[in-house]
C-alpha positions as CSV (number, residue, x, y, z in Angstrom):
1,X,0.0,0.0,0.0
2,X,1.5,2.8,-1.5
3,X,1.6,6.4,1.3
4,X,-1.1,8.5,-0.4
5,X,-3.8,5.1,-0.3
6,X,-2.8,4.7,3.3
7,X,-3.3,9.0,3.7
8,X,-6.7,8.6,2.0
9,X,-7.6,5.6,4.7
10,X,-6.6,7.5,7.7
11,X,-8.2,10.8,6.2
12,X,-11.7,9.1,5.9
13,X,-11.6,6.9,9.2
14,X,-10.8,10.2,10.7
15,X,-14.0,11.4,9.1
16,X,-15.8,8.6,9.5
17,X,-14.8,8.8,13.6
18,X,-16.0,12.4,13.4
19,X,-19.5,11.5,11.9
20,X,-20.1,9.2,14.0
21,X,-19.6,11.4,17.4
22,X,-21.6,13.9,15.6
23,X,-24.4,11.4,14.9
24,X,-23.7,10.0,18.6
25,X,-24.3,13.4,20.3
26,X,-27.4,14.1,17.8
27,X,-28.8,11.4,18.7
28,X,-28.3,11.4,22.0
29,X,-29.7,14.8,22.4
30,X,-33.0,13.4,20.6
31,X,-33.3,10.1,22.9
32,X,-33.0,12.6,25.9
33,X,-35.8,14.8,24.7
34,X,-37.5,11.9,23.8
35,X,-37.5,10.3,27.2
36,X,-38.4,13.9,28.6
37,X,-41.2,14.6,26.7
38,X,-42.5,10.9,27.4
39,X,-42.4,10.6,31.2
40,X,-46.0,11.3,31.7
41,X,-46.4,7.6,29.9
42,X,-44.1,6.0,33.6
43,X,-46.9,7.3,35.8
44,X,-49.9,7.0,33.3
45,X,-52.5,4.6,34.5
46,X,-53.0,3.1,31.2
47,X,-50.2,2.5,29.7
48,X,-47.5,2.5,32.6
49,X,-44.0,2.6,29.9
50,X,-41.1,1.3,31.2
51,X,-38.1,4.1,32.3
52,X,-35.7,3.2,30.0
53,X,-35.5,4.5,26.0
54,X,-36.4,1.2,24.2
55,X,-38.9,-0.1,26.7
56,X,-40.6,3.0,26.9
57,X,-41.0,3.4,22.8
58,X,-42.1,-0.3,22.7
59,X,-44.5,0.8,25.7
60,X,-45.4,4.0,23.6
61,X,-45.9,2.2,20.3
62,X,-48.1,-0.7,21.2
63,X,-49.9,0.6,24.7
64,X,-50.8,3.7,22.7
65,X,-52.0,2.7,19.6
66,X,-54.4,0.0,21.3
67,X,-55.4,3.0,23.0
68,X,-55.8,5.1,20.8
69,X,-58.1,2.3,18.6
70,X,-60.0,1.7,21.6
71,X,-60.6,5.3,21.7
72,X,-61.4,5.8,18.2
73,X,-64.0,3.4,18.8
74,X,-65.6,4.2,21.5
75,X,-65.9,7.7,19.3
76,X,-67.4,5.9,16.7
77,X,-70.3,4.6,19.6
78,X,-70.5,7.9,20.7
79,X,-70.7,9.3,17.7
80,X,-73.3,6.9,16.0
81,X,-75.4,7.6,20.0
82,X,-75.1,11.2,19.4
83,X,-76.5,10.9,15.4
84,X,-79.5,9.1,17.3
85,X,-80.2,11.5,20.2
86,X,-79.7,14.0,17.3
87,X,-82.6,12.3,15.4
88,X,-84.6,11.8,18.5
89,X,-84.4,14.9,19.4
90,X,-85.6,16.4,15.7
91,X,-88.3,13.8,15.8
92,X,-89.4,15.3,19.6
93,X,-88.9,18.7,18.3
94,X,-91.2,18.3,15.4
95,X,-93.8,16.7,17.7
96,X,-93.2,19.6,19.5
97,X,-93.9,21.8,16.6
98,X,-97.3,19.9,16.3
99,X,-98.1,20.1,19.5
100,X,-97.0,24.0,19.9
101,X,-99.6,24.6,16.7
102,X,-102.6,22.4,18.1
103,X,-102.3,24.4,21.3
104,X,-102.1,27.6,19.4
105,X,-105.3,26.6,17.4
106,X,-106.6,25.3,20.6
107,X,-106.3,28.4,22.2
108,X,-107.7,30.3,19.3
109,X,-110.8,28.2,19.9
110,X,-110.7,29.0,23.6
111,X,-110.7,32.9,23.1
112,X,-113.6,32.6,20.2
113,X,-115.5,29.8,22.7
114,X,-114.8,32.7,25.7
115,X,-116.5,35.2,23.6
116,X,-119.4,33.4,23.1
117,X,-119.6,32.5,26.2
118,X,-119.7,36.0,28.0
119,X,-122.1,37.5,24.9
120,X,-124.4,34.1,25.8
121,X,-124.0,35.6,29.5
122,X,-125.0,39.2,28.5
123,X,-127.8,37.9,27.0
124,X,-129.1,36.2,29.7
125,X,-128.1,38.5,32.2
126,X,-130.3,41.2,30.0
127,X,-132.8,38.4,29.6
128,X,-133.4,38.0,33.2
129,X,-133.0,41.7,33.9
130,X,-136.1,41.8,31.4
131,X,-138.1,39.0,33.3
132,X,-137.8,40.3,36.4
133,X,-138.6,43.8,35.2
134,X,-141.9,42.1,33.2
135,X,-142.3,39.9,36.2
136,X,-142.1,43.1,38.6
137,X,-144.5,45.0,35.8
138,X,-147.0,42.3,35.8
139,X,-147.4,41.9,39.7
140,X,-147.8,45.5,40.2
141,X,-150.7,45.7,37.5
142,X,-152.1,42.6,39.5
143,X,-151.9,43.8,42.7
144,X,-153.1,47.5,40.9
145,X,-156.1,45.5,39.2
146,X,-156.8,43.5,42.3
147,X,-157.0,46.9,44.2
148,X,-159.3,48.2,41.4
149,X,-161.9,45.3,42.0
150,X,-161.7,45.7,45.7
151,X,-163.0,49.3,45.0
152,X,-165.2,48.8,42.4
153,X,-166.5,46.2,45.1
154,X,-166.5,47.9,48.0
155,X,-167.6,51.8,45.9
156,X,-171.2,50.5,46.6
157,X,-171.9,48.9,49.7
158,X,-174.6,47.2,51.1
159,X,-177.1,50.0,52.4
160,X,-176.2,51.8,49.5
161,X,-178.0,49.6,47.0
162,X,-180.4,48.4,49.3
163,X,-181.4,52.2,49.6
164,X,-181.2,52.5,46.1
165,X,-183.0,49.8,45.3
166,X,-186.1,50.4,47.9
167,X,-186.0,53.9,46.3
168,X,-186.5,52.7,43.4
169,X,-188.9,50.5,44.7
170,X,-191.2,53.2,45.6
171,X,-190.2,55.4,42.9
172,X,-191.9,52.1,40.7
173,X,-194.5,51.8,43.3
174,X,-195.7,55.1,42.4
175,X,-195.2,55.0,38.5
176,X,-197.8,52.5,38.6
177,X,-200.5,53.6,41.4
178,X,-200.2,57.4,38.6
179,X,-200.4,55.0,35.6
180,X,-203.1,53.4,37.0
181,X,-204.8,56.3,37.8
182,X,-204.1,57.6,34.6
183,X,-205.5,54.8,33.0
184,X,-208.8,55.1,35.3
185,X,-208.9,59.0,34.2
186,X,-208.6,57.3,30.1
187,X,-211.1,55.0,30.5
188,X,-213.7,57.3,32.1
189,X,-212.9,60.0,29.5
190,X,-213.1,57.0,26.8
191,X,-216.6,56.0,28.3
192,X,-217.6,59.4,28.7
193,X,-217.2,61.2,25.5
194,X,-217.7,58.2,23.3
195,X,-213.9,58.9,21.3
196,X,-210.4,57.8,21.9
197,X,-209.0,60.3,24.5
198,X,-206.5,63.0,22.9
199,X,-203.8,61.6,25.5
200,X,-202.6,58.2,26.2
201,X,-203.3,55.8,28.7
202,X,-199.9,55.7,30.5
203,X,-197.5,58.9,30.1
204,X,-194.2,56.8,30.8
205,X,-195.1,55.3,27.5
206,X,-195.7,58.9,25.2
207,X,-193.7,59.5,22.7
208,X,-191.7,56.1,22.4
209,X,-193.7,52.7,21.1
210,X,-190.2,51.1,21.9
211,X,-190.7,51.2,26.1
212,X,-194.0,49.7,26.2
213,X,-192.5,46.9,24.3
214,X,-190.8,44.3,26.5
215,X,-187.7,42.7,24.9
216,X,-186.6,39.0,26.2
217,X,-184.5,37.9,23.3
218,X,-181.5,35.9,24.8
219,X,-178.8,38.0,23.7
220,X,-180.6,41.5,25.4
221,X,-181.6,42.1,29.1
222,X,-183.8,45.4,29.9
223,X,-182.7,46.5,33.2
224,X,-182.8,49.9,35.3
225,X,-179.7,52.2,36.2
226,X,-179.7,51.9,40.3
227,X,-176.8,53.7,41.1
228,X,-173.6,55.2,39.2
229,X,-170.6,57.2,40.2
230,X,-169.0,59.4,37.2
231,X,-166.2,60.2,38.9
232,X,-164.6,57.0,38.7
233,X,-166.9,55.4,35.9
234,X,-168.9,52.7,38.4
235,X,-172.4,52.4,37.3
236,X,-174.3,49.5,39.6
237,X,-177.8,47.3,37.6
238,X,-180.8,46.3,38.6
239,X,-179.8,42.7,37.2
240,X,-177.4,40.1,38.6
241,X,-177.2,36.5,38.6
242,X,-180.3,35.4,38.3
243,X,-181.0,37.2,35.2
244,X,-177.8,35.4,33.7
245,X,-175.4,38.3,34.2
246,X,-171.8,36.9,34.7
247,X,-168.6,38.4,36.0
248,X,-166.1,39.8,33.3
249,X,-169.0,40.0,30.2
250,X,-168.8,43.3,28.4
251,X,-172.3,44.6,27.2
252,X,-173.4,47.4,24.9
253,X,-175.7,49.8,26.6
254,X,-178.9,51.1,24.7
255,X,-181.5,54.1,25.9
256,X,-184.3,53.5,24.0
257,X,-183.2,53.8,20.4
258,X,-179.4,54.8,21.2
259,X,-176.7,53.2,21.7
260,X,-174.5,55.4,24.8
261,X,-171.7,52.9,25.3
262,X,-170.2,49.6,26.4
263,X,-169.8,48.3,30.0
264,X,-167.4,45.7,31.8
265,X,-168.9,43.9,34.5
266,X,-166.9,43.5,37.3
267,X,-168.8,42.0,40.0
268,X,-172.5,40.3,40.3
269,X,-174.9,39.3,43.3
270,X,-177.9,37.6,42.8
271,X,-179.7,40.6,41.6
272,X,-177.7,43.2,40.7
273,X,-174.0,43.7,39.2
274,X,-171.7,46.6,39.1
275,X,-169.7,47.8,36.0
276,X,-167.1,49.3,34.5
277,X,-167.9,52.0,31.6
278,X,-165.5,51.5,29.1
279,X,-163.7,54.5,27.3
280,X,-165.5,55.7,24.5
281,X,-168.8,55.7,26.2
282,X,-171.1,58.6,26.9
283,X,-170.9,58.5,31.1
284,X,-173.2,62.4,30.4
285,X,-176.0,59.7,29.2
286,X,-176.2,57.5,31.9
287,X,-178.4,58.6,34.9
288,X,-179.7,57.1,38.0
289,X,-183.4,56.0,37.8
290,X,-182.5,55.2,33.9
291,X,-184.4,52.5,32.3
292,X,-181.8,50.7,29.5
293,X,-180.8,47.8,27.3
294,X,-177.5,45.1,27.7
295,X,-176.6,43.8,24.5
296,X,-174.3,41.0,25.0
297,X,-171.6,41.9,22.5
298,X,-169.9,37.6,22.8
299,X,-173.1,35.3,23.0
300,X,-175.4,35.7,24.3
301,X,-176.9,36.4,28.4
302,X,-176.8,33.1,29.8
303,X,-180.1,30.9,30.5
304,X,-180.3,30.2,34.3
């Protein structure tokens, strides 16, 4: 081997030396900042690596990667549990939805059904403010026309008519001893001069063929005026019930030929009744002492 081959060798050996103290220092700068950087893996439950540089990376490289699979899938689990919860909760939330928009419509119907409700309560709130109003109304004009009757029953009382009636009595009682008088003075002027009389034979008759005739049709009653009070429009019959004069009949009433109003009868005894005159009646025609005719104006007088 010739000087300058032998050189060469020493040169690169030389090199070679160098390199590989370089590489030795490199290296060992790495494995110590490996082994720093990796002593949490000593004192980790779960994977426990040994202390020194191999054991620890054999630690590291198998201990971690079954870790890190196991992790992976139990992300994958979670994962897939989450996708479900995430569908279960859209399908909730869209029952929700439903829900959220019956109630609304729900509670639409409430308010319109609430509505109806207090209008149905105004009305019958107003409806019974009416009846007991009518109600209140209708006692007071029963208790009002009950009071009226009472009057009308009690205007003429016993003695009254009884009075009246014996005055009229007499009043008759006389009319007949004159009209038979009267007739005795027509017949002895008849015998006498031979020729009718110029004067008839009873004056309550003159002047009207109508009173001398007696009417007894069904539907008419004659009967006399007995007593009457103008002021409140009470006028009292010689008729009652036995002449077939009933309670609550309304008559015409005729003087001779005229017709001078209508009457309500309000209450009847045996032989006399007491009336109302209605409105639109002549009370100026009707006087005590008065002889005039009913005219039933429904039917006819009833037949006792």
């Amino acid at each position: 081997m010739n000087k300058s081959v032998s050189l060469t060798l020493r040169i690169l050996g030389i090199a070679l030396a160098i390199a590989a103290c370089v590489f030795a220092y490199l290296l060992n700068g790495k494995v110590e900042t490996a082994m720093k950087h990796t002593e949490w893996a000593v004192t980790d439950p779960e994977i426990q690596a040994h202390k020194n540089y191999e054991g620890r990376m054999n630690d590291l490289g198998k201990k971690v990667k079954e870790l890190v699979e196991a992790k992976r899938a139990k992300i994958g689990e979670m994962e897939k549990t989450v996708a479900d919860l995430q569908a279960d909760v859209t399908d909730k939330k869209s029952k929700i939805e439903g829900l959220t928009a019956n109630v609304s419509s729900l509670e639409a119907e409430r308010s319109e059904l609430t509505l109806k409700r207090d209008s149905l309560a105004a009305q019958l709130t107003e409806a019974n403010t009416k009846s007991d109003s009518l109600a209140t109304e209708l006692n007071g004009t029963k208790q009002s026309l009950a009071k009226e009757k009472e009057k009308a029953a009690s205007l003429f009382t016993k003695e009254q008519i009884d009075a009246e009636i014996a005055k009229t009595a007499k009043a008759e009682e006389g009319r007949k001893e004159l009209a038979q008088k009267y007739s005795q003075l027509y017949s002895y002027a008849q015998t006498a001069g031979g020729n009718t009389p110029p004067f008839p034979r009873d004056p309550s008759t003159e002047g009207s063929t109508e009173v001398a005739k007696a009417d007894f049709a069904p539907e008419v009653i004659k009967t006399r005026i007995i007593l009457l009070n103008s002021a409140d429009g009470l006028v009292c019959f010689s008729v009652g019930d036995l002449n077939g004069i009933k309670a609550q009949s309304t008559f015409k009433v005729r003087l001779g030929d005229k017709e001078i109003g209508r009457v309500h009868v309000e209450s009847v005894q045996n032989a006399i009744c007491t009336a109302q005159i209605l409105s639109g009646s002549s009370i100026d025609d009707f006087s005590n002492g008065d002889v005039v005719t009913l005219e039933a104006e429904v039917g006819k007088v009833a037949n006792n």
